[in-house]
C-alpha positions as CSV (number, residue, x, y, z in Angstrom):
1,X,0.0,0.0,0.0
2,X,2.8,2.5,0.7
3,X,6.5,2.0,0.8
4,X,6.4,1.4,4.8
5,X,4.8,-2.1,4.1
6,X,8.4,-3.3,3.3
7,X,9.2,-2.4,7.0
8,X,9.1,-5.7,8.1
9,X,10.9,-7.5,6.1
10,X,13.8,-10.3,8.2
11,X,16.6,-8.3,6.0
12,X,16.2,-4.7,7.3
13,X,18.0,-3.9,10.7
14,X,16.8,-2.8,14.0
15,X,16.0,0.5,14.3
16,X,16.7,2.9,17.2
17,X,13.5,4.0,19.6
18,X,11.7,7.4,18.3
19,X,12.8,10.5,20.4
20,X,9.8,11.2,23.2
21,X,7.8,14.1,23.0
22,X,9.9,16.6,24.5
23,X,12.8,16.1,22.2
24,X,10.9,16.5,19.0
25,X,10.4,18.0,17.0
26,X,14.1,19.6,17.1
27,X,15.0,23.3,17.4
28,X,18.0,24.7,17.8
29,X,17.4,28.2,16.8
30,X,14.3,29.7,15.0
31,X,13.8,28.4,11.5
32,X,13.5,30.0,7.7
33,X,12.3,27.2,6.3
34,X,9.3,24.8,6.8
35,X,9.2,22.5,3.6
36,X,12.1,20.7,1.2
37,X,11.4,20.1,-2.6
38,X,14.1,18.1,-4.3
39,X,14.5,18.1,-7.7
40,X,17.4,15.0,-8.1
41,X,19.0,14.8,-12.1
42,X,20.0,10.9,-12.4
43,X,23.0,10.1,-14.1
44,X,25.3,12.9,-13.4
45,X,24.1,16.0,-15.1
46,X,27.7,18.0,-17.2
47,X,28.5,21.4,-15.3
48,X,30.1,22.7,-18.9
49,X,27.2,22.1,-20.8
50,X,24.8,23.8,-18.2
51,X,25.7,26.3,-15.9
52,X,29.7,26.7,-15.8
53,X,30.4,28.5,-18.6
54,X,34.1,27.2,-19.6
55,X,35.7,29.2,-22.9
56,X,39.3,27.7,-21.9
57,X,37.3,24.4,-23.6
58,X,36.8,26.4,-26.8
59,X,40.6,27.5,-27.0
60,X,42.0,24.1,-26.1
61,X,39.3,21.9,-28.1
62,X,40.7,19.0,-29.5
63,X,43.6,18.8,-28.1
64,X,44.8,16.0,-26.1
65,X,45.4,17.3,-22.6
66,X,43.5,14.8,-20.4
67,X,44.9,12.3,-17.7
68,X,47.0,9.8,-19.0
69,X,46.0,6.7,-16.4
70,X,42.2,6.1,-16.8
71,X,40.6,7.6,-13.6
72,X,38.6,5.4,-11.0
73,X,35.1,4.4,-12.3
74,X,35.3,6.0,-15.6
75,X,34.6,3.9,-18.0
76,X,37.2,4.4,-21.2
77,X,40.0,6.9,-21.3
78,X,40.0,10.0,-21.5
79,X,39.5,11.9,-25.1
80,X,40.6,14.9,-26.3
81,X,39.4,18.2,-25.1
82,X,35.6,18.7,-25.6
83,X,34.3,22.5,-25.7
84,X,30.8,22.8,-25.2
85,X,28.3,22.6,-28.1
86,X,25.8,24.9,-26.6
87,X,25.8,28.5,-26.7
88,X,26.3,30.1,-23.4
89,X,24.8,33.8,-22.9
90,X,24.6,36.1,-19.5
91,X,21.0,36.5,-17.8
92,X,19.9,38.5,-15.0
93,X,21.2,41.3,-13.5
94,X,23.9,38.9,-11.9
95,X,24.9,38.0,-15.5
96,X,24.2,34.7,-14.3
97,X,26.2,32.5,-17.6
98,X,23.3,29.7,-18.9
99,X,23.4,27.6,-21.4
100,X,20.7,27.7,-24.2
101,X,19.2,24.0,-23.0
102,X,18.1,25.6,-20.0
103,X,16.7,29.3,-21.3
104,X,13.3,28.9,-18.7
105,X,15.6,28.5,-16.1
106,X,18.1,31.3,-17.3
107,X,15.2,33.6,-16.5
108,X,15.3,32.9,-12.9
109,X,18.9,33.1,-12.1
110,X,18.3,36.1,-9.8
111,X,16.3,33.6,-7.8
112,X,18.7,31.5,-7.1
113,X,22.1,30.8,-5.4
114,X,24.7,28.6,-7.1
115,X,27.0,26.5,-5.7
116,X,29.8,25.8,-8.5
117,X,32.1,23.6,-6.7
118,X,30.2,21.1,-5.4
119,X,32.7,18.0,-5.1
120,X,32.3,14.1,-4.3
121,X,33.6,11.0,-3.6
122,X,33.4,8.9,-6.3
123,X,32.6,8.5,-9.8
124,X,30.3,5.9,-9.6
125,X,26.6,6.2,-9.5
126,X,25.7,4.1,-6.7
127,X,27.8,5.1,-4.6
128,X,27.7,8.9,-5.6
129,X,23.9,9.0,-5.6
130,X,23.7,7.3,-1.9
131,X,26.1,10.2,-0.8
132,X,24.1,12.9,-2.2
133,X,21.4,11.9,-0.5
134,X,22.6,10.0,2.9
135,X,26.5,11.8,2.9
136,X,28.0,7.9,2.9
137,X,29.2,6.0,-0.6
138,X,27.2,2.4,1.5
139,X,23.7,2.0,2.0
140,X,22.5,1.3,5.5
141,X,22.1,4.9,6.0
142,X,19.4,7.5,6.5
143,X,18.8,9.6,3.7
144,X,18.1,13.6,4.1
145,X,14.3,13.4,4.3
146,X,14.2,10.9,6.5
147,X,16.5,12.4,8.9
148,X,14.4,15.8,8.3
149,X,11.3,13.5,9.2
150,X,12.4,12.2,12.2
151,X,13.9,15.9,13.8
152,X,10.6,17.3,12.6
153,X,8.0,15.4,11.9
154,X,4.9,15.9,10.0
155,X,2.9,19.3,8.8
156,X,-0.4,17.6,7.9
157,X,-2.0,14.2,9.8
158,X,-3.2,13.1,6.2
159,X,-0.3,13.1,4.6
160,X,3.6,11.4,4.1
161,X,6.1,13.4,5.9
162,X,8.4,12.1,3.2
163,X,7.1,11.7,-0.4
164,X,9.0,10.7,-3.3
165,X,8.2,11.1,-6.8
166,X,9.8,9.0,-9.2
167,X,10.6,9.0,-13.2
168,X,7.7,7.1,-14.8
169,X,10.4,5.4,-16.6
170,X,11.8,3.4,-13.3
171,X,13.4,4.5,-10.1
172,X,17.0,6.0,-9.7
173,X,20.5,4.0,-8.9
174,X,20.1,2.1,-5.7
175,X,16.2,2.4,-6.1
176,X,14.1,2.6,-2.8
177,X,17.8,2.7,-1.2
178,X,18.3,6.1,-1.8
179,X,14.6,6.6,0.2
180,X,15.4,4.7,3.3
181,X,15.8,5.9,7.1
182,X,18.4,3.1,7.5
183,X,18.9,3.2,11.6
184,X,16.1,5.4,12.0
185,X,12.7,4.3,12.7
186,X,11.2,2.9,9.9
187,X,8.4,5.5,9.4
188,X,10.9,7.6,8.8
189,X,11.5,6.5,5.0
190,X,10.1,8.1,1.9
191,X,6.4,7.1,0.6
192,X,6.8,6.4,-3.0
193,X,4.0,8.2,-5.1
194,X,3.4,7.1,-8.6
195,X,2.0,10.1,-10.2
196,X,1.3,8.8,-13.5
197,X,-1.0,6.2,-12.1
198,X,-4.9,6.1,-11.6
199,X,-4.0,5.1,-8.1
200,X,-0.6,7.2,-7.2
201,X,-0.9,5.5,-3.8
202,X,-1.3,1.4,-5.0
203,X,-4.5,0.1,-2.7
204,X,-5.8,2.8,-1.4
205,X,-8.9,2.1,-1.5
206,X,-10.6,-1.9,-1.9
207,X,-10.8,-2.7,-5.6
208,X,-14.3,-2.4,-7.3
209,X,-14.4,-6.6,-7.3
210,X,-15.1,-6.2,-3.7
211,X,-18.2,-4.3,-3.4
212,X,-19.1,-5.3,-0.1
213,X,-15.5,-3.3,1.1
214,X,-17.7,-0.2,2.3
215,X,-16.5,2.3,4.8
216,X,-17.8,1.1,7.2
217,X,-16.3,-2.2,6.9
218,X,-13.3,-0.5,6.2
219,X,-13.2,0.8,9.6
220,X,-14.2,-2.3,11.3
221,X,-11.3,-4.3,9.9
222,X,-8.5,-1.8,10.4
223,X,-9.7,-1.6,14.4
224,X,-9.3,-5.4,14.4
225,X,-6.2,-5.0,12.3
226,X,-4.7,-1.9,15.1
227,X,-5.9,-4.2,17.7
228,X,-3.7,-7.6,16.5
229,X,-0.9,-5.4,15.6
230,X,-0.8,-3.8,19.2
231,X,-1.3,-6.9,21.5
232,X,1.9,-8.1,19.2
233,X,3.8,-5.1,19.3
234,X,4.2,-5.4,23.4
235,X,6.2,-8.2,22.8
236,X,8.5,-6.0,20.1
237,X,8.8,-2.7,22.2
238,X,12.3,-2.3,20.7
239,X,11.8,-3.1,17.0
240,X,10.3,-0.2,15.1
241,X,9.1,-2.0,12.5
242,X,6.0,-2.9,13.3
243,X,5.2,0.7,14.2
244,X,5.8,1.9,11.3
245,X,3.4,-0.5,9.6
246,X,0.8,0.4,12.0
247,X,1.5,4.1,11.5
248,X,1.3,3.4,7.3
249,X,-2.1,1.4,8.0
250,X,-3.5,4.5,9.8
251,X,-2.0,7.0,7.7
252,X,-3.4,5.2,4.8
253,X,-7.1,5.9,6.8
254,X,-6.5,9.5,6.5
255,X,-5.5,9.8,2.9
256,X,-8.4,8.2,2.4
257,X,-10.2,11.3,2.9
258,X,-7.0,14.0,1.8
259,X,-5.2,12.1,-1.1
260,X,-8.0,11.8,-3.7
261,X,-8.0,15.9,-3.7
262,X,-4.6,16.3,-2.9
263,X,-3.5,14.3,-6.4
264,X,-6.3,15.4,-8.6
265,X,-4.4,17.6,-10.9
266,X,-7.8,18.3,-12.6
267,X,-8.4,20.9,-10.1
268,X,-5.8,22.6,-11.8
269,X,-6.9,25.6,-14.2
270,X,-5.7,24.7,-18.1
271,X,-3.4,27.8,-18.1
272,X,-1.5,26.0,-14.9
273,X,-1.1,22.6,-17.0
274,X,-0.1,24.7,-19.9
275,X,2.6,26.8,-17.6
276,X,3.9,23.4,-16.2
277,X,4.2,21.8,-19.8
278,X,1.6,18.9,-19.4
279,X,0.2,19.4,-22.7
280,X,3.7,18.4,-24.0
281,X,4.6,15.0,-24.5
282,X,8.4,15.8,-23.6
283,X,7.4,17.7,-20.0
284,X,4.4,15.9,-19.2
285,X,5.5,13.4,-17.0
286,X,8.2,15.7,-14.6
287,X,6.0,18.5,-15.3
288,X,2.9,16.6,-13.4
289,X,5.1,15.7,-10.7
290,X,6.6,19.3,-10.1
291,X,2.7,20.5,-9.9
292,X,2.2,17.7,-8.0
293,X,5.0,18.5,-5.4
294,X,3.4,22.0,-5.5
295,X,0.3,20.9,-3.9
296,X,1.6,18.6,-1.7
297,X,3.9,21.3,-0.5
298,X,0.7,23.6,0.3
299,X,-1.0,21.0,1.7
300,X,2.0,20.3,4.7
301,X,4.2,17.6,3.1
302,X,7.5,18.2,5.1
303,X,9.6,17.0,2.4
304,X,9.1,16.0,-1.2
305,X,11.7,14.5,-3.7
306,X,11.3,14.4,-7.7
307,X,13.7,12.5,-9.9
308,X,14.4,13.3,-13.7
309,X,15.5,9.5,-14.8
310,X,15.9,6.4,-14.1
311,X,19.2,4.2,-13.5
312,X,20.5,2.7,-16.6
313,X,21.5,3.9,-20.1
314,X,19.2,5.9,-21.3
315,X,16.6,8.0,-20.6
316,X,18.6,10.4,-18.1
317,X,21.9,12.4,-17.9
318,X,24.2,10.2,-18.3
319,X,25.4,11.2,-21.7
320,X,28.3,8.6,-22.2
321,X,27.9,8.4,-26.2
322,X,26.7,11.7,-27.7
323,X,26.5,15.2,-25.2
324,X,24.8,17.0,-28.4
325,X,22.0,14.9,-28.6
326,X,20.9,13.0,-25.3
327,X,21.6,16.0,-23.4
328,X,18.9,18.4,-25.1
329,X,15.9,16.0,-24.4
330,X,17.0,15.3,-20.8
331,X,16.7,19.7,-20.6
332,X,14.1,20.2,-22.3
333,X,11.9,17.7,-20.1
334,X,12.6,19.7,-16.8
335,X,13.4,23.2,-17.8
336,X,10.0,24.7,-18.5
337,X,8.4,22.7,-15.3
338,X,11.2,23.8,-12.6
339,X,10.5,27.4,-14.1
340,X,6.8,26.8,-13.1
341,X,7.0,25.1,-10.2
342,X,9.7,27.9,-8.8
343,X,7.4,30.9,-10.2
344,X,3.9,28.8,-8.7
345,X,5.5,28.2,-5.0
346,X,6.2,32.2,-5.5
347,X,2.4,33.1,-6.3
348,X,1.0,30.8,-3.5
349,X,3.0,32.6,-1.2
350,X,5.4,29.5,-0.6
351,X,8.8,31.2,-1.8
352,X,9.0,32.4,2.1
353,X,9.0,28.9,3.8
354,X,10.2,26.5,1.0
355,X,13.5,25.9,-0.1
356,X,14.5,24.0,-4.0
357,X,17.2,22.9,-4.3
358,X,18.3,21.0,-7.7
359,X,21.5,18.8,-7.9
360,X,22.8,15.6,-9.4
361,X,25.6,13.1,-8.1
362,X,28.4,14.2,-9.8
363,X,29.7,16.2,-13.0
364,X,31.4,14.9,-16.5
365,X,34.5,15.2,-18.0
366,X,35.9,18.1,-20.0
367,X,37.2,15.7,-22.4
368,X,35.5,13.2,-24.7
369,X,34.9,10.2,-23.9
370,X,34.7,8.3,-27.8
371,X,34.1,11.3,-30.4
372,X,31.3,13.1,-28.5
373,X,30.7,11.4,-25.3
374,X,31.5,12.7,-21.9
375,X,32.4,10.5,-18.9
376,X,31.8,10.8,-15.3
377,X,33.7,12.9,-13.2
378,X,33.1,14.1,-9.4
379,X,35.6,16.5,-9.5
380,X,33.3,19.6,-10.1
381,X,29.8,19.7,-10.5
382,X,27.1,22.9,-10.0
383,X,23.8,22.8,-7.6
384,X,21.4,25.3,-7.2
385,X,19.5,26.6,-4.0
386,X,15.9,28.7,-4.8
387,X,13.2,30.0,-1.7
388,X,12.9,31.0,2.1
389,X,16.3,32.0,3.6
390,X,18.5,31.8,0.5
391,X,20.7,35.2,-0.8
392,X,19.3,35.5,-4.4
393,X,21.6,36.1,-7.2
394,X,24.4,34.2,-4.9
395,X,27.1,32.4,-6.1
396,X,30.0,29.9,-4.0
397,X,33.2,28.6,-5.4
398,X,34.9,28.0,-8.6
399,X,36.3,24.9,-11.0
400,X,39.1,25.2,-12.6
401,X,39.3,26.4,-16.0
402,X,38.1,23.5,-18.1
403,X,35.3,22.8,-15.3
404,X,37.5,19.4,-14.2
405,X,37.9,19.9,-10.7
406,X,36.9,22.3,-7.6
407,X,39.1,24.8,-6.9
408,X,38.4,27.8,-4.7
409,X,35.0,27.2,-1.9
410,X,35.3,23.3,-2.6
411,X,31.3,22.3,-1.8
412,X,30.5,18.7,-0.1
413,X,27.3,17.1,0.3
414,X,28.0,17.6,3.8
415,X,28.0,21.1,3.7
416,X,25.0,21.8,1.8
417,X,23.1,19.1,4.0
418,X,24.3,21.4,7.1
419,X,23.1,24.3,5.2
420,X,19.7,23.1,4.5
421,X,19.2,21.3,8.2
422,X,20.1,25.1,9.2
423,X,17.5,26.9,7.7
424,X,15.3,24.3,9.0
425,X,16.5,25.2,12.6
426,X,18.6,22.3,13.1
427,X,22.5,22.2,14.3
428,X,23.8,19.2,12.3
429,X,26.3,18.5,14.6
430,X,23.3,18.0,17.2
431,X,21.3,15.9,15.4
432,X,22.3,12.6,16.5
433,X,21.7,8.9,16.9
434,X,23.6,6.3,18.7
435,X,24.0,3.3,16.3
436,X,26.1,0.4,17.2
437,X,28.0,2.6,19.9
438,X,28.9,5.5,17.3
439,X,26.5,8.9,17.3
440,X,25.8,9.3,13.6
441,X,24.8,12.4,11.9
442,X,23.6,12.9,8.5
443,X,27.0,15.0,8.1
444,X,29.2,12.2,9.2
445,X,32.1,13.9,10.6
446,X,32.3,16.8,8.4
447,X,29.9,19.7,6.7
448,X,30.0,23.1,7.3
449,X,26.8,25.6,6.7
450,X,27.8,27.8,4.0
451,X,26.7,31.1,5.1
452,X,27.7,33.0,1.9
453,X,24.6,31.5,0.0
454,X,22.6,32.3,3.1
455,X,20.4,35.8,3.9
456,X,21.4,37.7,6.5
């Protein structure tokens, strides 16, 4: 019914008591923000093609100047010297440099505040994609949401705490992995939404073969249901898994009544499904799940995650065999939507309380990979931060001149995890859970809030 009914499977590990009533939810001084929206880029989106503008590329194209020794994870080596295909222009009265696959966006770079040398790990998608979310390269871990779910907690009592809204086209590397709360109480993880379906919450609501399933029924059974599941439960005080199906089950009861108008997008006026490109075939599927995570956000979802592709070859960004052509489509499918959803939060009077933020797992290679290819590379990649606390028109660190690696402001996950637990009132260094004798936080060991992005 929703993705807490895998809590209790035999393979998932204890989880750690939920804080009492008096620690939660967390403050540690007085918030900007209430609300996340995630918008994730699978496959490792390329920072020259994009946002950092790199002319060095166009002086030094073709000329081989990459690493001799093939670099970990990448997967041929390296080319000659790639410049970018795309025309690059200034915008904004930051003369913010944007690429022409992105010209929605461009319009809004006043909005927003850029990180250009976000750094990682790894060059690996599995690995890099659990760090962006979790800050470690293994699963096991909590991601962001849920750790924002368990210091906070819910918004609304008829909705997910934690939604995540998938690519139609299948989830991201590591799959439900990169939704899990790991140690954390199991509650904690993400509730998967399919948004293209009929049913975006799978059995909801008894199927029309069993006519006799009326509410009142309904009702009846899930008492019984509450009942068995408690008298078992006494037994299991110190296994959260069972709580968390219970707390699904009644959650479930409630979006009974909130979900069907929560997800009806026909509520919607034309000009809105027009503005968020759902009369296009190309936008139509991230464009319904940006207006969906929209509504969801006015309606008191804590935190909401959308994905632009799925794990595997094709059908996200990463654009191994040809930059010129698979990475226009990818652009084009989320470019006019995150313009909407950014310019909609704004007219509902969201901008003040929510904060966007857009990012990928790593960045690609200034050099070919093949003839036109680009390969992964986590030296240097870009992320973007839009909404409630943010300095608009902001910009952090530097890459190098062909874009290859950080240079000056080097960016971890960690740091812009600390940043956004910040503006949610949380210390990350106080947000802590004892697992297997070692007080793990969502920024490991590290992460520090970067304050230059950050209104004063």
């Amino acid at each position: 019914m929703l993705a807490h009914d895998s809590v209790l499977t035999a393979d998932e590990p204890e989880a750690v008591d939920t804080p009492t009533s008096s620690e939660w939810p967390v403050s540690h001084h007085p918030a900007r923000v209430k609300r996340v929206i995630q918008l994730f880029m699978t496959g490792g989106v390329s920072p020259m093609d994009t946002y950092d503008y790199k002319p060095e590329l166009e002086r030094l194209h073709g000329q081989m100047l990459g690493p001799k020794e093939k670099p970990e994870g990448f997967t041929a080596p390296a080319g000659a010297i790639m410049k970018s295909p795309f025309r690059f222009a200034q915008h904004g009265e930051t003369g913010r440099w944007v690429s022409e696959v992105f010209p929605e966006q461009a319009k809004l770079v006043d909005e927003m505040a850029f990180l250009m040398a976000m750094t990682t790990r790894t060059n690996v998608h599995g690995p890099g994609t659990y760090m962006m979310n979790s800050g470690f390269l293994l699963p096991g871990f909590p991601c962001m949401g849920a750790w924002i779910s368990y210091a906070l907690g819910n918004l609304t009592e008829n909705l997910p705490t934690f939604v995540v809204l998938p690519d139609a086209r299948g989830l991201p590397y590591n799959q439900r992995g990169c939704f899990s709360a790991g140690f954390l109480p199991s509650l904690h993880q993400g509730t998967v939404i399919n948004a293209a379906s009929r049913q975006p919450v799978p059995d909801l609501f008894a199927s029309d073969r069993f006519p006799f399933a009326s509410r009142e029924v309904d009702a009846a059974g899930m008492q019984l249901l509450r009942q068995m599941n408690e008298r078992h439960a006494e037994s299991r005080g110190d296994d959260s898994r069972l709580q968390a199906r219970i707390a699904s089950y009644e959650l479930a009861a409630r979006m009974q009544l909130s979900a069907p108008e929560a997800f009806d997008l026909t509520r919607e006026s034309e000009s809105s499904h027009q503005a968020y490109g759902l009369d296009q075939k190309e936008t139509e599927d991230f464009g319904r799940r940006c207006l969906l995570a929209s509504r969801l956000a006015e309606r008191g979802v804590r935190f909401i995650q959308v994905w632009s592709g799925p794990q595997g070859a094709v059908n996200n960004w990463d654009n191994h065999g040809n930059i010129q052509t698979e990475l226009p489509p990818m652009a084009r499918s989320v470019d006019r939507p995150i313009a909407a959803l950014l310019r909609d939060l704004r007219q509902k009077g969201l901008h003040d309380d929510t904060l966007v933020i857009w990012t990928t797992e790593f960045g690609r290679t200034p050099f070919a990979q093949g003839s036109v290819g680009r390969d992964h590379n986590g030296g240097s990649f870009v992320s973007w931060l839009w909404g409630a606390g943010i300095r608009a028109g902001a910009s952090h660190g530097k890459s190098d001149d062909w874009g290859y690696q950080a240079v000056d402001n080097k960016t971890w996950c960690y740091d812009l995890h600390a940043t956004v637990l910040h503006l949610l009132g949380i210390d990350h260094k106080k947000l802590t859970v004892r697992q297997n004798g070692i007080d793990r936080r969502l920024t490991d060991v590290h992460g520090h809030v970067i304050h230059e992005i950050i209104e004063t």
